[in-house]
C-alpha positions as CSV (number, residue, x, y, z in Angstrom):
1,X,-18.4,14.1,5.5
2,X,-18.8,16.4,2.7
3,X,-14.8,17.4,2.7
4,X,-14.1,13.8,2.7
5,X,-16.2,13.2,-0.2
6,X,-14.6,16.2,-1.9
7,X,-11.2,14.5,-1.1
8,X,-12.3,11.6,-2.5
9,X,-13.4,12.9,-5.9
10,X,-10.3,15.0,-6.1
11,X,-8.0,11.8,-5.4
12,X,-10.3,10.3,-8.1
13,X,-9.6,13.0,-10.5
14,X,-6.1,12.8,-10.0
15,X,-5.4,9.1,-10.5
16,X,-7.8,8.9,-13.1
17,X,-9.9,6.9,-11.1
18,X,-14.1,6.8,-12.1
19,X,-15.9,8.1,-8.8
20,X,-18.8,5.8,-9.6
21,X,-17.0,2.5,-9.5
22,X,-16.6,3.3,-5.8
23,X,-19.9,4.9,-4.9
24,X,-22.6,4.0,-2.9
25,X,-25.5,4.8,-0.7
26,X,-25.7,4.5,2.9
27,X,-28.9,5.3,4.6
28,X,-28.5,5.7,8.2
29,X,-31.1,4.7,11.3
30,X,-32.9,7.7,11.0
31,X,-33.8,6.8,7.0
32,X,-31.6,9.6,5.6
33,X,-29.5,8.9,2.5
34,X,-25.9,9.7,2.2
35,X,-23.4,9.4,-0.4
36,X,-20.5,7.2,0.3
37,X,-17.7,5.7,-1.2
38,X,-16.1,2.2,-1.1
39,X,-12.3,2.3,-1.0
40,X,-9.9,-0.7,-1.2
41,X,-6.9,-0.6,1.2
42,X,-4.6,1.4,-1.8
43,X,-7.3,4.3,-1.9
44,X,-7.8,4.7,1.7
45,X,-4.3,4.4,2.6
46,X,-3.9,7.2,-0.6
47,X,-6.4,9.7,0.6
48,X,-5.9,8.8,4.8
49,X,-1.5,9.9,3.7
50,X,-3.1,13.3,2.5
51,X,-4.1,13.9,6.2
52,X,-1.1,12.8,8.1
53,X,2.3,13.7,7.7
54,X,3.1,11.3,10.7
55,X,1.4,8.5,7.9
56,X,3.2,9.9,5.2
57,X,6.7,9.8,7.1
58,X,6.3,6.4,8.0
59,X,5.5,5.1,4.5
60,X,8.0,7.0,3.1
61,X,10.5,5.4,5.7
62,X,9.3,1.7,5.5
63,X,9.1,2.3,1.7
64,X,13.2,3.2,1.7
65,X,13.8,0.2,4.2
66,X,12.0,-2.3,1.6
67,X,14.1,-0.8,-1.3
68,X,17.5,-0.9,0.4
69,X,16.7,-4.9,1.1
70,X,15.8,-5.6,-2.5
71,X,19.1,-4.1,-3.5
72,X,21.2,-6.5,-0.9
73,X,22.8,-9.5,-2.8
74,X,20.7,-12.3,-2.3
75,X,21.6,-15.6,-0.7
76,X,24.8,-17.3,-3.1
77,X,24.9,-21.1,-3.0
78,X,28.0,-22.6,-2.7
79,X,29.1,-24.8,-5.7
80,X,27.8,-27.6,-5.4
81,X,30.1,-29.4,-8.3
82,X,33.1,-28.6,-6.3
83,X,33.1,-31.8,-3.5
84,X,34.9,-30.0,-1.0
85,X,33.0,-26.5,-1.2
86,X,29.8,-29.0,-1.3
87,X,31.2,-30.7,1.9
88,X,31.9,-28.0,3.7
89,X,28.4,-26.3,3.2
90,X,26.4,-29.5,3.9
91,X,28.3,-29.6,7.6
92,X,27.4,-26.0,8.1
């Protein structure tokens, strides 16, 4: 827990990111009292990649996949003021 939290604060540092937006106590069934820290989804996917290269592959390949797609030409309508081009994509 404590490396996590020393994680965390680092991450924080280095994003420029206020630790105390994010923390929080958490007592637990026995009454004791523990720091914690609420991440969104883009802070614990951020500090979670630190810990896994498998992770960190995987976004980096899904991340190239998405950018490749937004470079493909995107669907070209025919021209509609030309009747037979406009013909010939209302049949298909």
């Amino acid at each position: 827990h404590k490396h996590v939290l020393d994680d965390c604060r680092k991450m924080f540092e280095s994003i420029n990111i206020q630790s105390a937006e994010f923390s929080a106590d958490y007592k637990d069934t026995s009454g004791r009292t523990y720091q914690e820290y609420l991440l969104d989804q883009d802070l614990t996917m951020t500090l979670v990649m630190g810990y896994s290269i498998q992770f960190r592959h995987r976004v980096a390949t899904r991340w190239r996949e998405l950018e490749e797609k937004a470079t493909r030409p995107v669907c070209i309508l025919p021209n509609f003021e030309d009747p037979p081009v406009a013909a010939i994509a209302w049949a298909e």
